[in-house]
VEXFINU-27485 format. One line per 10 residues: for each residue x, y, z of C-alpha. Coordinates in Angstrom, 3 decimals, padded with zeros to 6 digits, always signed. Example, Ala and Ser with C-alpha at 12.3 -4.5 7.8 and 13.67 -1.06 7.14 Angstrom:
+012.300 -004.500 +007.800 | +013.670 -001.060 +007.140
This chain:
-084.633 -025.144 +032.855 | -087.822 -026.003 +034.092 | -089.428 -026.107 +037.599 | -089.400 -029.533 +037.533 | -086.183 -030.346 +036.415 | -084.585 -027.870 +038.609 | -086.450 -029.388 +041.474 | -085.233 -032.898 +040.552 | -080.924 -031.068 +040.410 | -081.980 -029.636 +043.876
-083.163 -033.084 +045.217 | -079.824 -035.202 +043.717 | -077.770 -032.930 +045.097 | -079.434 -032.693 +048.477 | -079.410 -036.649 +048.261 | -075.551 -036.584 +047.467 | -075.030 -034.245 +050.764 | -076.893 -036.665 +053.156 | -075.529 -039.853 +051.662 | -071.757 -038.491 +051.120
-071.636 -035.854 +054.314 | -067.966 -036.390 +055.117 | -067.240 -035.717 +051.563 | -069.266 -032.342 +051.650 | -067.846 -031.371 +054.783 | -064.503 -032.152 +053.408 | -064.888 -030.215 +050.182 | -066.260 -027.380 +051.945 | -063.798 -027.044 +054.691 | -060.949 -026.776 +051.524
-063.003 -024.289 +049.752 | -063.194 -022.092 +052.660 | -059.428 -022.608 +053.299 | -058.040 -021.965 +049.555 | -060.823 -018.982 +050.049 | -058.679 -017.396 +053.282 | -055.671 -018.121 +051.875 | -056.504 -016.628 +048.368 | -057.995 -013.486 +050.290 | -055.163 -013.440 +053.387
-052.292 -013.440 +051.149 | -053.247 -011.635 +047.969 | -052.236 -008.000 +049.846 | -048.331 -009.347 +050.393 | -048.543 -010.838 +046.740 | -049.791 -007.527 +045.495 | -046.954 -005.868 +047.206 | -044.390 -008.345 +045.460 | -045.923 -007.867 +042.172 | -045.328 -003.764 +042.776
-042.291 -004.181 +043.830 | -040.537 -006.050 +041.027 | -042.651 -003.584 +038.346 | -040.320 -001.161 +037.117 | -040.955 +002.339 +037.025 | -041.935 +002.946 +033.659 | -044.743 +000.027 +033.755 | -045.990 +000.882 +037.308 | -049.531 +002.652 +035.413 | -049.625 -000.662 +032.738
-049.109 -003.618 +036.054 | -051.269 -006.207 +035.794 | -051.858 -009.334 +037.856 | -048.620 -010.788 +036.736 | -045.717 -008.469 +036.111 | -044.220 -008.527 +032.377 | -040.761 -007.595 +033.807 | -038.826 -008.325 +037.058 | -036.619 -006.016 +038.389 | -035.675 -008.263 +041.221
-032.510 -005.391 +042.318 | -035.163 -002.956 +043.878 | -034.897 -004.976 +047.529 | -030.812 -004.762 +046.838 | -031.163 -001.179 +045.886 | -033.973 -000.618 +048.846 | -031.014 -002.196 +051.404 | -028.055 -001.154 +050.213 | -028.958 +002.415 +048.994 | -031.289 +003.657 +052.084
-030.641 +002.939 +056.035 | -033.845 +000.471 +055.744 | -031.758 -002.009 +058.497 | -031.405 +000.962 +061.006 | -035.125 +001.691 +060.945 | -036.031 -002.180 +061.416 | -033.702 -002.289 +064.301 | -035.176 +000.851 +066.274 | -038.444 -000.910 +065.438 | -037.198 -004.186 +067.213
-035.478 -002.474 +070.136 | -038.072 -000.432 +070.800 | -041.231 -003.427 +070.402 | -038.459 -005.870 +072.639 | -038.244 -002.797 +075.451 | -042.156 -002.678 +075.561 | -042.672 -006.489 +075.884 | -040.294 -006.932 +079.159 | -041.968 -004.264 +080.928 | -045.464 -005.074 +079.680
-044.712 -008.964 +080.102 | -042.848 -007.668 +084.214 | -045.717 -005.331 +084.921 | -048.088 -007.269 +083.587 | -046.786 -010.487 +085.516 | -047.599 -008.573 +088.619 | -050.766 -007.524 +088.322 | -051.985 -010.686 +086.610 | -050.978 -012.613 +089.475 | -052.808 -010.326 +091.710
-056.084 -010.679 +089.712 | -056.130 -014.014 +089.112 | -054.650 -015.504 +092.728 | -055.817 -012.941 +095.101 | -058.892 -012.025 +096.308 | -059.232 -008.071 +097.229 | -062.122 -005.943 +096.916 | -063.344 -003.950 +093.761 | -061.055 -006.728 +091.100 | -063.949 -007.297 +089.344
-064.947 -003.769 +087.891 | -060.878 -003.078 +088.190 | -060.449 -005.694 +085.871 | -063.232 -004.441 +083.853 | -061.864 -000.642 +083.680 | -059.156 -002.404 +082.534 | -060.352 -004.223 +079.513 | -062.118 -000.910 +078.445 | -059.504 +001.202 +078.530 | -057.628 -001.321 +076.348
-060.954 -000.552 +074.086 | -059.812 +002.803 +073.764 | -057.908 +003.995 +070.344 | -054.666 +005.037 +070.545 | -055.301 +008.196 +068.869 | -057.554 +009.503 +071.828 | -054.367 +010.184 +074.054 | -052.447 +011.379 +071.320 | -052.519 +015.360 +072.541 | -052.129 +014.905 +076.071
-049.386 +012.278 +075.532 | -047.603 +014.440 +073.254 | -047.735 +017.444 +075.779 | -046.456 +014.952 +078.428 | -043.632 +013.802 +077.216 | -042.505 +016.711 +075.448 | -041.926 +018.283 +078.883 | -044.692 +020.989 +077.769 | -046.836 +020.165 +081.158 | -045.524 +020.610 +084.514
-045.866 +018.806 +087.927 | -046.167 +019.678 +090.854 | -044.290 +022.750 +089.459 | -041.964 +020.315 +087.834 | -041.637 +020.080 +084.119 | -041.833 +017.529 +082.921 | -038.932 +015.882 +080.704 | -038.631 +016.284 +076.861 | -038.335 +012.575 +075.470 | -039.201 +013.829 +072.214
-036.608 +011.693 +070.171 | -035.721 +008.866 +072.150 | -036.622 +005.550 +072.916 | -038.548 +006.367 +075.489 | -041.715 +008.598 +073.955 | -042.609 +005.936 +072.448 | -042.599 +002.515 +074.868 | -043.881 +004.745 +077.589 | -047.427 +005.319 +075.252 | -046.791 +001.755 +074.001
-046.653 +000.428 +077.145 | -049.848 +002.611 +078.260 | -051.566 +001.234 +075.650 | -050.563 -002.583 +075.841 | -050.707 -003.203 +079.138 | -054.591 -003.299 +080.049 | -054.669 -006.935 +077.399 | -051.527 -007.767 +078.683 | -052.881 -007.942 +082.345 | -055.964 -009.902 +080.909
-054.421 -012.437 +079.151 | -052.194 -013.433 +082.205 | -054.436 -012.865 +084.864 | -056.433 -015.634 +082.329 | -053.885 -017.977 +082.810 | -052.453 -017.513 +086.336 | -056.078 -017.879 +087.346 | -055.900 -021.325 +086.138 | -052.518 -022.833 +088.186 | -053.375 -025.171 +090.523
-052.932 -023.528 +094.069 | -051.729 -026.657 +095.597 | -048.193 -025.798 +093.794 | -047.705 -022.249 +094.473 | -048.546 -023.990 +098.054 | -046.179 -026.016 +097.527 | -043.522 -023.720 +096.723 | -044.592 -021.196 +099.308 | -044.203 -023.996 +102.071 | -040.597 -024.540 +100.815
-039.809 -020.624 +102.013 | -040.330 -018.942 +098.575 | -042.264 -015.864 +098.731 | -045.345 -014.687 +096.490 | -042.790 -012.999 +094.019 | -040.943 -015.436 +094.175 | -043.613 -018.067 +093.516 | -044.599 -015.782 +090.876 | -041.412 -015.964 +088.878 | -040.431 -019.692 +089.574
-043.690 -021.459 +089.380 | -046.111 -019.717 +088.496 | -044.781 -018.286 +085.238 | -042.997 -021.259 +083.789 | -046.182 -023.463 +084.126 | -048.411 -020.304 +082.392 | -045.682 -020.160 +079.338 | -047.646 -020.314 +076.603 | -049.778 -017.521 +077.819 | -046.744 -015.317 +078.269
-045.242 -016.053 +074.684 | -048.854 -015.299 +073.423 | -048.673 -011.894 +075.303 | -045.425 -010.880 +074.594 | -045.710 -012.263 +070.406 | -049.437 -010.001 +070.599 | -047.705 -006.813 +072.465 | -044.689 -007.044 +069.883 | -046.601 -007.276 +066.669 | -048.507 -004.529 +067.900
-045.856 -002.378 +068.726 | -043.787 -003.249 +065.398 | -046.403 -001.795 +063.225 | -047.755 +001.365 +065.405 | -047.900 +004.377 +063.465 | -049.385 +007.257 +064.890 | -046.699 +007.668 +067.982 | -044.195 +006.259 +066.001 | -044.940 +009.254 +063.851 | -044.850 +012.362 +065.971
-042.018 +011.186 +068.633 | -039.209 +011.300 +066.310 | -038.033 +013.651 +063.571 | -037.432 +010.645 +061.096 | -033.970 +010.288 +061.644 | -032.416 +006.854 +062.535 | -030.003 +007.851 +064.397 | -033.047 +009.363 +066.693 | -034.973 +006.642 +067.105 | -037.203 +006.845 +063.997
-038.922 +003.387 +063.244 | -040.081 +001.670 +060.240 | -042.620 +003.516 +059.217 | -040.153 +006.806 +058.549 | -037.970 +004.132 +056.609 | -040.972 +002.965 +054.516 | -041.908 +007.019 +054.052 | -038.916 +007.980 +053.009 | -039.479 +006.479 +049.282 | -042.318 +009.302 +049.407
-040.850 +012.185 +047.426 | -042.597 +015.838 +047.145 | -043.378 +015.300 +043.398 | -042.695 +011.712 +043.033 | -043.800 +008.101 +044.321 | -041.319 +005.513 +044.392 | -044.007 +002.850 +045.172 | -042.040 -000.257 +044.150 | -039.378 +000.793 +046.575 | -042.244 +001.408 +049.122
-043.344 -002.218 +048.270 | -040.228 -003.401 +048.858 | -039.102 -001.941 +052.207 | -042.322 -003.046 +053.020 | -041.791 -006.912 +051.972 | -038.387 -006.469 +054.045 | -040.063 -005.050 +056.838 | -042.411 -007.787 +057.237 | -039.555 -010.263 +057.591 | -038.661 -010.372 +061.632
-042.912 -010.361 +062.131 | -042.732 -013.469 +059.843 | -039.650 -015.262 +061.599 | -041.143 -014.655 +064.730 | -044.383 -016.309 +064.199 | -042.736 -019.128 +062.345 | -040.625 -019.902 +065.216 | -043.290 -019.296 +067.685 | -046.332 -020.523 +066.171 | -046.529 -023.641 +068.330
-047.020 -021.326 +071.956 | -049.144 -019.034 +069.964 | -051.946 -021.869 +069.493 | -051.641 -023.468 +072.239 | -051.575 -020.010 +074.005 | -055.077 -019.258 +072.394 | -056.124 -022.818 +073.075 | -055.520 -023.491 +076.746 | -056.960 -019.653 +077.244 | -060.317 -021.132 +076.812
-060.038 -023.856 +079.451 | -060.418 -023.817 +083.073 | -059.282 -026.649 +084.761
């Protein structure tokens, strides 16, 4: 093609897009959806498409499976304590949200409502220590709460296999955005209500919990949705606090792990436990997908 010619397909087209914006705009904005679609969602369909190979054709899989065996999630279910993990997993991410979401409450109320010296680089300590990877506290959290340090002469206790070693760190580590995304939104009630209430006898706490949180609920449901999905899919506590037993504690990663034999894989029954495991993450979003935008949303404004 010449010079010339190409010129003149550059200048029609570059006519088109001035004369026919909306429609460029248009079929750009559905490219760039199908796009993050295509790329968001091709991991969970690669996981369904290992998960229904069979054994014998896991080295041969292509794109689209040749054979379904569709009984690997009944197998996965049925044959391994899969539900037991996902529970500890819930129990323990549900745990971590009401004290992050209580603790939280508290100290976002006292950023964003009171004035006291030093909240400004407090608040900022507190947004880089949220920063920080997990992984950086993992020996001294492991030493404290396997009762290997003492205090004060006092050692301390062994929560090694319990609930507990694990939503104290996961409380640790998401309270610092849990305090920032409330203080956000408490900063932004009008003080002429928690007036208001305070006038009718209720006290700050009590302002806090009847006022002040029910008019900030989508930034709560945002924190506590954000804290859970975090806490569902930890790994590195998840991994050393437990022995990989359900009945102590173990979470879903040990149920995903235990399809990991010493000389085998069993990858379409790791796929699978995985698809299952995703399932409470999905139903929660579904369900709460409506406070989740509007909880990112109204973030952004200051009235």
């Amino acid at each position: 093609m010449s010079e010339h010619e190409y010129s003149g397909l550059t200048g029609r087209i570059v006519k088109y897009a001035i004369h026919n914006s909306a429609d460029v705009y248009r079929m750009g904005f559905w490219v760039g959806l199908v796009s993050f679609i295509m790329i968001t969602l091709f991991p969970f369909y690669w996981l369904l498409v290992l998960a229904v190979t069979p054994d014998n054709q896991l080295y041969q899989m292509g794109i689209v499976p040749e054979n379904f065996n569709v009984g690997v999630f009944l197998t996965v279910v049925q044959e391994y304590p899969l539900h037991h993990y996902i529970f500890n997993s819930i129990l323990i991410a549900t745990i971590t949200v009401i004290i992050c979401i209580t603790l939280g409450s508290l100290a976002g109320y006292a950023f964003g409502r009171v004035d006291f010296p030093g909240k400004g680089p407090l608040l900022l300590l507190l947004l880089v220590i949220s920063y920080f990877p997990g992984i950086a506290f993992l020996i001294p959290l492991f030493e404290l709460l396997t009762g290997s340090l003492s205090i004060l002469g006092t050692p301390t206790p062994d929560l090694y296999n319990t609930p507990w070693g694990m939503v104290f760190p996961f409380t640790m580590l998401s309270l610092p955005i849990t305090i920032f995304i409330l203080t956000t939104f408490y900063s932004q009630i009008p003080d002429g209500l928690e007036d208001a209430a305070r006038v009718e006898g209720t006290t700050r706490l009590g302002a806090l919990f009847r006022v002040i949180m029910p008019l900030s609920a989508p930034g709560v449901v945002t924190a506590a949705i954000i804290v859970f999905i975090g806490v569902y899919r930890e790994f590195f506590f998840s991994f050393i606090m437990t022995d990989g037993s359900p009945e102590n504690w173990a979470v879903l990663v040990y149920g995903i792990l235990n399809f990991q034999q010493q000389h085998t894989q069993m990858y379409n029954m790791m796929a699978a436990a995985s698809l299952i495991g995703i399932i409470p993450i999905a139903v929660l979003v579904i369900f709460a997908q409506e406070h989740i935008v509007r909880g990112l949303t109204a973030g952004g404004l200051k009235e």
